[in-house]
C-alpha positions in Angstrom: 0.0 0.0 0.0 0.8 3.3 -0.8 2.2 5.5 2.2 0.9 9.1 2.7 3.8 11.6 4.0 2.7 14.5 5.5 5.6 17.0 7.2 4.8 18.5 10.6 4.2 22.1 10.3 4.9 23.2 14.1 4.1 26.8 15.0 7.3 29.1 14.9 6.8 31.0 17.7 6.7 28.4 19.9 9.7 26.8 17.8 11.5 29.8 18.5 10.8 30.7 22.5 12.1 26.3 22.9 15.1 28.1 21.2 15.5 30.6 23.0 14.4 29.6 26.3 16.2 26.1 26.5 19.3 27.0 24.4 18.4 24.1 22.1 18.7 23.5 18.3 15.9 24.5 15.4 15.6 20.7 14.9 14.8 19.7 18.8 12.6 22.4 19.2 10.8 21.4 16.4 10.0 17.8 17.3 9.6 19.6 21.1 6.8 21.2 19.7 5.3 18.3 17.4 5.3 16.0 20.7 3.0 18.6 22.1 6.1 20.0 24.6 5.1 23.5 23.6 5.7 25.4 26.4 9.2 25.8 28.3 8.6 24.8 31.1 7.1 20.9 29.8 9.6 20.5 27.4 12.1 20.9 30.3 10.6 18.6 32.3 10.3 16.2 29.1 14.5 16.6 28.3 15.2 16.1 32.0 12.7 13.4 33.6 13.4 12.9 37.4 12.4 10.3 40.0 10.6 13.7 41.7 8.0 13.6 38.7 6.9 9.7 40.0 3.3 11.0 41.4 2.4 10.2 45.2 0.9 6.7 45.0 -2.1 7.3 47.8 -3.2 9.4 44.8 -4.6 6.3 43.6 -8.3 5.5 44.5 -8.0 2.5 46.9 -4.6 2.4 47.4 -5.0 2.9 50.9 -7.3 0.0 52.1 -5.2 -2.3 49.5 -1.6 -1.0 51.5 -4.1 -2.0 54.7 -5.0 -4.9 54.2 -1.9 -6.0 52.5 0.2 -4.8 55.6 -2.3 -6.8 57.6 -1.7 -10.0 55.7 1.9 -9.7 55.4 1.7 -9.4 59.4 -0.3 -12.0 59.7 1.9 -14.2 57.9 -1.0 -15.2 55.6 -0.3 -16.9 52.7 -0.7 -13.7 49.8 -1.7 -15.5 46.0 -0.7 -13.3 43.0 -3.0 -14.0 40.2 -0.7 -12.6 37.1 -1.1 -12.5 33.5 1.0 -14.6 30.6 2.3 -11.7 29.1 5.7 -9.7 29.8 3.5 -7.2 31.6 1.6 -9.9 33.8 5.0 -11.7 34.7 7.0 -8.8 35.9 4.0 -7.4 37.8 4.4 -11.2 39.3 7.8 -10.7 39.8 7.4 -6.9 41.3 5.0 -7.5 43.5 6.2 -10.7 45.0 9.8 -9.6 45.6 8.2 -6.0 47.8 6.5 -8.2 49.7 9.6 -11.0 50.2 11.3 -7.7 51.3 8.6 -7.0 53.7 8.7 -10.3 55.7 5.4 -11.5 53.8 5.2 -14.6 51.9 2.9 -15.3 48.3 2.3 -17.5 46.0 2.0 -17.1 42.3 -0.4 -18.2 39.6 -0.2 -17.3 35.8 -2.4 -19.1 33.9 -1.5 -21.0 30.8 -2.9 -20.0 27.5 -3.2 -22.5 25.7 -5.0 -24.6 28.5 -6.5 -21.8 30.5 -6.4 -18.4 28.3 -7.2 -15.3 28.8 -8.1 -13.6 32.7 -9.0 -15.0 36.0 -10.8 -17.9 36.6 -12.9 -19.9 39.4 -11.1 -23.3 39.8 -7.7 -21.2 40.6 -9.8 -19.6 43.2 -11.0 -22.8 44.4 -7.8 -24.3 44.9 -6.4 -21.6 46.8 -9.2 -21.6 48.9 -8.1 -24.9 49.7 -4.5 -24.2 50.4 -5.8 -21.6 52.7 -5.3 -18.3 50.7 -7.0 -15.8 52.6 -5.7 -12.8 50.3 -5.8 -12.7 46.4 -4.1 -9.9 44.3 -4.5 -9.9 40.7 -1.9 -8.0 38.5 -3.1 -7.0 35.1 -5.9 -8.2 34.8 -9.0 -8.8 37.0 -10.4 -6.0 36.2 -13.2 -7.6 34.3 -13.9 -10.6 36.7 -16.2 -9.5 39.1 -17.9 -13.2 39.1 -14.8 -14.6 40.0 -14.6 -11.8 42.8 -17.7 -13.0 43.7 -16.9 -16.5 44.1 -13.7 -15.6 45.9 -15.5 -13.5 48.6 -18.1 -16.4 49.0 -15.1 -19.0 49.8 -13.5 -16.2 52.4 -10.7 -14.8 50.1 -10.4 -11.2 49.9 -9.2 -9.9 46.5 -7.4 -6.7 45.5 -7.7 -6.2 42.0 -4.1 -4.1 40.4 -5.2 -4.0 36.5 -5.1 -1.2 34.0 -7.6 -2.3 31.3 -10.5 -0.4 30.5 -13.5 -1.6 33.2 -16.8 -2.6 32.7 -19.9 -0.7 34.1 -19.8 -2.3 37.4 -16.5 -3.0 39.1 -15.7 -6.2 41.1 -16.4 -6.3 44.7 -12.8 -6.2 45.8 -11.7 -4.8 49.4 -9.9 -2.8 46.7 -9.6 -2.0 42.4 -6.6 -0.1 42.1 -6.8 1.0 38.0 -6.5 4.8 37.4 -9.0 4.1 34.7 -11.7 3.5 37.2 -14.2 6.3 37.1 -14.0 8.7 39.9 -10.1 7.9 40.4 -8.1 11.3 39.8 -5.1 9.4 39.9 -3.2 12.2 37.3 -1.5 9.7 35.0 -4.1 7.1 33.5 -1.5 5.6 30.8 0.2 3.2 33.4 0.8 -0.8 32.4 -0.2 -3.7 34.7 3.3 -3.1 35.9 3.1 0.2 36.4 0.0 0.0 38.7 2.2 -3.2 40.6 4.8 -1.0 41.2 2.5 2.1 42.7 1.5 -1.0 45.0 4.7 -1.2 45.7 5.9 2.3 46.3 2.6 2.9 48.7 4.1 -0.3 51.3 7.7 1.3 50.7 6.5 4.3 52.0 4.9 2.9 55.3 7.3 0.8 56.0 11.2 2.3 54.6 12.7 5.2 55.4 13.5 7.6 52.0 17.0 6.4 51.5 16.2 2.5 51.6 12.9 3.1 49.7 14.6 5.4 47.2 17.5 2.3 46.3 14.7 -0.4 46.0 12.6 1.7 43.8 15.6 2.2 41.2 16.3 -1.4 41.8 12.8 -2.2 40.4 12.5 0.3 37.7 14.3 -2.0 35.5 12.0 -4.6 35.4 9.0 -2.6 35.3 10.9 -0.7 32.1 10.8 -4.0 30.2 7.0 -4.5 31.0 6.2 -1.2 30.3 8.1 -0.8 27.3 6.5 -4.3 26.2 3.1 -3.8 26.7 3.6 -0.6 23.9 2.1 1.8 26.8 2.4 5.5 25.9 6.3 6.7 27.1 5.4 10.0 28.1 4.6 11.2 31.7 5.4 8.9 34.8 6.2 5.9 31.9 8.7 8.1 30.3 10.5 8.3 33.8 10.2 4.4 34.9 11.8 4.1 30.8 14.5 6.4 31.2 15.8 5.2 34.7 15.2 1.7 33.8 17.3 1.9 30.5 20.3 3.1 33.0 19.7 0.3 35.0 20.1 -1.9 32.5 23.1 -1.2 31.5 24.6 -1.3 34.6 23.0 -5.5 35.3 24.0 -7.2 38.4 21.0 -9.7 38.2 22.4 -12.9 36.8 18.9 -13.4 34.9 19.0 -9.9 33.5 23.1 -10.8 32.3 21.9 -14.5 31.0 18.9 -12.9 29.0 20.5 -9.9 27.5 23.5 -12.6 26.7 21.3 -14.9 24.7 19.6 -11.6 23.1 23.3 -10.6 21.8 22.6 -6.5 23.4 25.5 -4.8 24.4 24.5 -3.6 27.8 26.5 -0.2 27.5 23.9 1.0 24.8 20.3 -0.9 25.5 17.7 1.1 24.1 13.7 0.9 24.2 13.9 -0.6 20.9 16.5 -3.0 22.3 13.9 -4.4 25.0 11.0 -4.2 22.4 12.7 -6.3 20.2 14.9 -8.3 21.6 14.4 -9.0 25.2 10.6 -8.8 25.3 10.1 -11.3 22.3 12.5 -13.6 24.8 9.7 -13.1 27.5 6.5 -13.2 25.7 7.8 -16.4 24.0 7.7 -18.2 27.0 3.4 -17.1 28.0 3.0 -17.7 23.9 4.6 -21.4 23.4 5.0 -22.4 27.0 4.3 -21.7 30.4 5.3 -18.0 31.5 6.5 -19.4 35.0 10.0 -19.7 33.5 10.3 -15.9 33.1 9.7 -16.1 37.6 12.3 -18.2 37.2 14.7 -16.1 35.4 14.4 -13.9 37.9 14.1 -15.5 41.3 16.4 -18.5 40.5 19.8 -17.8 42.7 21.8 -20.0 41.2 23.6 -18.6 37.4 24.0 -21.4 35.9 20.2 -22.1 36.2 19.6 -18.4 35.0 21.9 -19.2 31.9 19.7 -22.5 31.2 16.5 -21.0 31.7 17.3 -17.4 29.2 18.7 -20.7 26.5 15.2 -21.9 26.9 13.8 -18.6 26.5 15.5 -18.4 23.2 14.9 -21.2 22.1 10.7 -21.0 22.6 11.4 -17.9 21.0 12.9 -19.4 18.1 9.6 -21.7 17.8 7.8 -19.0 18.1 9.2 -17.1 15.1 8.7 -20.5 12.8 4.7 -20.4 13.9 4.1 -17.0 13.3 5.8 -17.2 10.1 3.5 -20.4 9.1 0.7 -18.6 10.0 1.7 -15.4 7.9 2.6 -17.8 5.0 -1.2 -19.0 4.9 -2.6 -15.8 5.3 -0.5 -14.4 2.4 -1.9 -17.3 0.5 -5.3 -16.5 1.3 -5.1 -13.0 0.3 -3.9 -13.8 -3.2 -6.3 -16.6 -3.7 -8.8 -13.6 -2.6 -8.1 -11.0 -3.5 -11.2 -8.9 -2.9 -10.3 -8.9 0.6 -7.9 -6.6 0.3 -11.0 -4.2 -0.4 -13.0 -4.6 3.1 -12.1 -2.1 5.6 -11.6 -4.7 8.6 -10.5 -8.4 8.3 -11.4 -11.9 10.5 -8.8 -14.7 9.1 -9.4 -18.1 10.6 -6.9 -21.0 10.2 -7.1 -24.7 11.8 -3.9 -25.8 13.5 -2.5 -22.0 13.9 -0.6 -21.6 17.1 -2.5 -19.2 19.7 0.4 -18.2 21.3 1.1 -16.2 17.9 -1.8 -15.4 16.6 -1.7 -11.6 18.3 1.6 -11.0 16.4 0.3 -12.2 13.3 -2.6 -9.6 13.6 0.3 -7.1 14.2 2.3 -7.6 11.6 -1.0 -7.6 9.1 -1.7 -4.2 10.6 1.3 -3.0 9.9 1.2 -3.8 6.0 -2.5 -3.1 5.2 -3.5 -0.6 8.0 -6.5 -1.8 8.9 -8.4 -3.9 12.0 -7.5 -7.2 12.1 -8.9 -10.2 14.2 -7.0 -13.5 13.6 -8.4 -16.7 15.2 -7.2 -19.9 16.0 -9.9 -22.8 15.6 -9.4 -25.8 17.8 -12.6 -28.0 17.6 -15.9 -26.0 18.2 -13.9 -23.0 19.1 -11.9 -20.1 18.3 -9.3 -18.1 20.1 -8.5 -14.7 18.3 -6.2 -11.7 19.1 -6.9 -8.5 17.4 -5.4 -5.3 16.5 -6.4 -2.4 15.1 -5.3 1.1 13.7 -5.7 4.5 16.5 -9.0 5.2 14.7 -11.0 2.5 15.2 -11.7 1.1 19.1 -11.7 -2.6 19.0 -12.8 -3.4 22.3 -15.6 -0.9 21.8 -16.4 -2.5 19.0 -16.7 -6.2 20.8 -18.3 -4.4 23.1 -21.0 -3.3 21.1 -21.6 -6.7 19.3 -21.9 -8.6 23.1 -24.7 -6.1 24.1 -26.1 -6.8 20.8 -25.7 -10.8 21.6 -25.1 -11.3 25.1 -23.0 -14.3 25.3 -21.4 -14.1 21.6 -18.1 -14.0 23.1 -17.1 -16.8 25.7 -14.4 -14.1 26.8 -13.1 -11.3 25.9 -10.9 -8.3 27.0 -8.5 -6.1 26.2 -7.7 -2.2 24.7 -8.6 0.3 22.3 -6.2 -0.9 19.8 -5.4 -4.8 21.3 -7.5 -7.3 21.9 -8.3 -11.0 22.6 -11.5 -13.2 22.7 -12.9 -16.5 22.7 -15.6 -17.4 20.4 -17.8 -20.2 19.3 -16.3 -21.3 16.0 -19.9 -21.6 14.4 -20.2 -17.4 15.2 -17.0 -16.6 13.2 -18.9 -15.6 9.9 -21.3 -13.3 11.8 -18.3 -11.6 13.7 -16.7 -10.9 10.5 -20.0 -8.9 8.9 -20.5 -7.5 12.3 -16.8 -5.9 12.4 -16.7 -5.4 8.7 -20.0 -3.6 8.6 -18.7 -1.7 12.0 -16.0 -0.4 10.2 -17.3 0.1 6.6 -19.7 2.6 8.8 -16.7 4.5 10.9 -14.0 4.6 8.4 -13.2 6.3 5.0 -10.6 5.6 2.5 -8.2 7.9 4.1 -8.2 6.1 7.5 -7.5 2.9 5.7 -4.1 4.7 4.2 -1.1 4.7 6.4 0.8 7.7 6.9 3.7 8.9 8.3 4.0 12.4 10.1 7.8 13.7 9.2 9.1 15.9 11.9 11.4 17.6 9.5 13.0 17.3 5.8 17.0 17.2 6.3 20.5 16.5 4.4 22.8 14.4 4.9 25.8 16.6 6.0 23.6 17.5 8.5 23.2 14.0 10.3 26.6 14.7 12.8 27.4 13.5 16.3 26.3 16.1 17.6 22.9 16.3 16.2 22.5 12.8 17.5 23.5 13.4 21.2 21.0 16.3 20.8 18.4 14.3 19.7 19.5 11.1 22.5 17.8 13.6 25.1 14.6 12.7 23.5 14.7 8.8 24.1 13.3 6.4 25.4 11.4 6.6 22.3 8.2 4.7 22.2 4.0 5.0 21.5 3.4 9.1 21.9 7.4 9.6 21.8 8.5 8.1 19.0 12.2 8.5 17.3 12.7 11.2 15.3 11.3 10.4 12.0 12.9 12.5 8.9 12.7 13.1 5.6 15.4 12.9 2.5 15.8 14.0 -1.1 17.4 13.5 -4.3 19.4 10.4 -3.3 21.6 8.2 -5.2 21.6 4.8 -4.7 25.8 3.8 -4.3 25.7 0.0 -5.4 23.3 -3.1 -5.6 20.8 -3.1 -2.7 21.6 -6.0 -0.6 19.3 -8.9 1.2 19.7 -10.2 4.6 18.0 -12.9 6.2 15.7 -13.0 2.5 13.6 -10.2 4.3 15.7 -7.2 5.2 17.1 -4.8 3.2 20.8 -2.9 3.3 21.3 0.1 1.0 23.9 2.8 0.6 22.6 6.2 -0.5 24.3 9.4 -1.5 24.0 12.9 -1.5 26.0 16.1 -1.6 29.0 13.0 -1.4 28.3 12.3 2.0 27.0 8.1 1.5 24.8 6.8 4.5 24.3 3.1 5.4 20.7 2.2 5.2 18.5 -0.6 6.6 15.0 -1.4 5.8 13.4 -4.3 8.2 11.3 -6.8 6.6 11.1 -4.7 3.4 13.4 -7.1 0.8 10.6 -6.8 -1.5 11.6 -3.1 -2.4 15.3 -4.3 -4.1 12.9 -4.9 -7.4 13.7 -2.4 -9.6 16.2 -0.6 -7.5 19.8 -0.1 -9.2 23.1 1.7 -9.0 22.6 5.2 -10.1 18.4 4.8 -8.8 17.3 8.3 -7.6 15.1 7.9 -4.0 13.7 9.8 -1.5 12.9 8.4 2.0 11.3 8.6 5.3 13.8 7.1 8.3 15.2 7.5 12.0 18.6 8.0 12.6 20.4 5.5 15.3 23.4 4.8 16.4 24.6 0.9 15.9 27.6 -0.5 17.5 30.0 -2.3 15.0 33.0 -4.1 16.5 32.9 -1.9 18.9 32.7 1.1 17.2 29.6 3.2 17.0 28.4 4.3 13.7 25.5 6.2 12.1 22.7 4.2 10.0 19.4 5.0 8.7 16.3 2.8 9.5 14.3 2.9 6.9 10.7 3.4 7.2 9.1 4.2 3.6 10.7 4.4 0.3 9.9 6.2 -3.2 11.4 6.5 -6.6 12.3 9.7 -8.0 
């Protein structure tokens, strides 16, 4: 599909008074101002993120019955059951969570459910068997939010439950001594982009505070924030406000590991800890984690990192990289069909929102397949996994379509069309009966035939600014490093480039990515386009381009060096 570019057209004014007022280049100001840090005295703030900007947890609606009756169960000695999630969020929320209360004398168990036998969310055998193990406290992390039945059924067996979550709630909330989700109505908690993590960690901070004093509670916080960086960072949460600070000082953490899981994992993902980045933990370590909740059982990433011993670490990040290995073949079997499909039908290519069904597909990959198809064709995508007489689907969609509103919409329609299902605006997952999967796809299709136009269905990128290549220096780039971590509502800067020649024979790596070397004003740039080997057709020595990329630093033997990433291409 053909890209739309559009360049950013900040206001000068307040281009100028960044300028002025912060000493800063034209070019930072600029993307200052096209971040929506406008005004002085936010963009500082933005450039120069501080531990001081973390808001006061109590801030939270309920935080202080849950830090009450947590503090009472943790006196108690009761036995304390986390109820997690399968994702990289879920398990370090696990892994946050149970760790500040180890550090408070308090003992807990753990459950993440497996989701290929269990799926998605909370359910009531779990609660039964910790009833019978004599769990008298249940804390759910990520997730939860949506299970007031199971709440129900907890109270009735004597377990109280505090719910931690941040997905959007229903109508009514559970009946939990305490919901702690700063998406709840009538919570003015002031930052409502927080992961599950993030909210675990605000659970956290509040016990910190009642039972540390500032210096002790000060070094365990920066000793968490790198673990809840990589689930924040892998759940694609926006990295602005209190996120942007648990990125940045996470990041610094992790380049300085001392955890023999963190060493083992980063080891197996080949990072160089002196220089991990958001996309780093994105791409590299988070796959690692996922992989284990997608083929496997996400218990392993617990043990990762509460296993003592390193050579157990070291065996347990090899595993990780090999599920994700698996992991990689299933998706790509799943793509391969779907490509398939799409040429066989080619009139699909036409509807403004897609179901795709496939027997045998892996569940555990079927959300990244749905990504991956969203990021070639730009539209909503629900891919399902039928086993028997049902289907298991993860879907995303683009920012101008809400999916879970629109799953919403057809269960009030249907009450009981979905088994299950949960999730975001933009991300979501659901059960079905196989026999409904034609009427979901007219529903969803006819949804978005009825919201969107053709120019929603277009993908664009927003270029902060049009630039040569004598221009990309050092020291643009360590201007431009104040900016990171770089994520969803901060993303790198992404710019724009002319007239280019193209030096020699565009080269193929992997038989999917692409390596170019482009010219202008003799200045020649190394180029890399992910997943994009498809564009060497036509492309020759002497080929005039223009393109749309982010700059970044890559380390070479060594050495750091200067590359493009490629987003979009175009003859000239």
């Amino acid at each position: 599909m053909k890209t739309r570019w559009t360049l950013a057209a900040p206001d000068p004014a307040q281009v100028a008074a960044l300028r002025q007022e912060l000493g800063v280049s034209e070019l930072l100001a600029r993307l200052l101002v096209n971040r929506g840090q406008a005004q002085p005295e936010s963009a500082n703030r933005f450039l120069h993120p501080s531990l001081d900007h973390l808001h006061d947890p109590f801030r939270m609606l309920g935080m202080d019955r849950a830090v009450a009756r947590l503090l009472q169960a943790i006196e108690r000695r009761e036995t304390i059951l986390i109820y997690g999630d399968y994702d990289v969020d879920g398990a370090t929320s696990v892994i946050v969570l149970r760790k500040a209360i180890e550090l408070l004398g308090g003992r807990s168990e753990f459950h993440i459910p497996h989701r290929i036998t269990e799926g998605y969310g909370m359910r009531e055998e779990v609660v039964d068997r910790a009833a019978a193990e004599g769990v008298g406290l249940m804390i759910s992390v990520d997730t939860g939010i949506r299970a007031a039945a199971v709440v129900e059924h907890a109270n009735h067996l004597g377990i109280d439950c505090i719910i931690t979550d941040h997905h959007l709630p229903e109508e009514a909330l559970p009946p939990a001594i305490a919901v702690l989700n700063p998406k709840q109505p009538e919570c003015t908690y002031p930052d409502k982009n927080l992961s599950g993590v993030g909210v675990a960690f605000k659970l956290a901070d509040a016990l910190f505070r009642r039972r540390m004093d500032e210096t002790t509670r000060q070094r365990y916080l920066l000793s968490f924030l790198k673990i809840v960086a990589i689930g924040t960072i892998a759940d694609v949460v926006p990295l602005v406000g209190e996120n942007r600070v648990i990125a940045r000082f996470g990041l610094e953490g992790l380049r300085r590991p001392k955890h023999p899981g963190l060493k083992a994992l980063m080891r197996v993902a080949g990072l160089d800890e002196r220089a991990i980045t958001s996309g780093d933990v994105g791409f590299r370590i988070a796959p690692r984690l996922n992989a284990a909740g997608r083929m496997d059982t996400a218990r392993e990433v617990i043990r990762l990192f509460e296993e003592g011993n390193g050579a157990d670490v070291a065996k347990v990040a090899e595993r990780l990289n090999s599920l994700n290995e698996e992991r990689q073949h299933a998706e790509e079997k799943v793509l391969i069909e779907i490509d398939e499909r799409l040429q066989q039908q080619p009139e699909l290519i036409e509807q403004p929102a897609w179901v795709l069904e496939g027997e045998g597909w892996h569940r555990g990959v079927v959300g990244i397949a749905a990504g991956r198809l969203l990021e070639r064709y730009h539209r909503p995508v629900l891919v399902l996994s039928c086993d028997g007489e049902e289907a298991h689907g993860s879907g995303r969609s683009i920012s101008s379509f809400h999916l879970l509103d629109a799953l919403d919409a057809i269960q009030a329609e249907t009450p009981g069309f979905f088994a299950r299902y949960g999730g975001h605006a933009v991300a979501v997952g659901c059960t079905i009966d196989r026999a409904r999967i034609p009427d979901l796809r007219a529903r969803l299709v006819a949804r978005a035939a009825g919201l969107l136009g053709p120019q929603d269905l277009q993908p664009e990128l927003r270029l902060d600014a049009s630039i040569r290549f004598p221009d990309l220096t050092p020291a643009m780039l360590d201007e431009l490093d104040q900016l990171a971590p770089h994520g969803l509502a901060n993303p790198g800067p992404l710019l724009g480039a002319r007239d280019l020649e193209l030096v020699r024979p565009p080269r193929i790596f992997k038989e999917k990515h692409l390596g170019l070397a482009l010219r202008q004003d003799n200045f020649t740039m190394q180029a890399m386009a992910w997943r994009r080997a498809e564009w060497a057709v036509g492309l020759a020595p002497g080929s005039r381009v223009a393109i749309a990329f982010h700059p970044e630093r890559s380390l070479f033997d060594g050495e750091s060096r200067l590359r493009l990433i490629v987003r979009d291409l175009r003859a000239q």
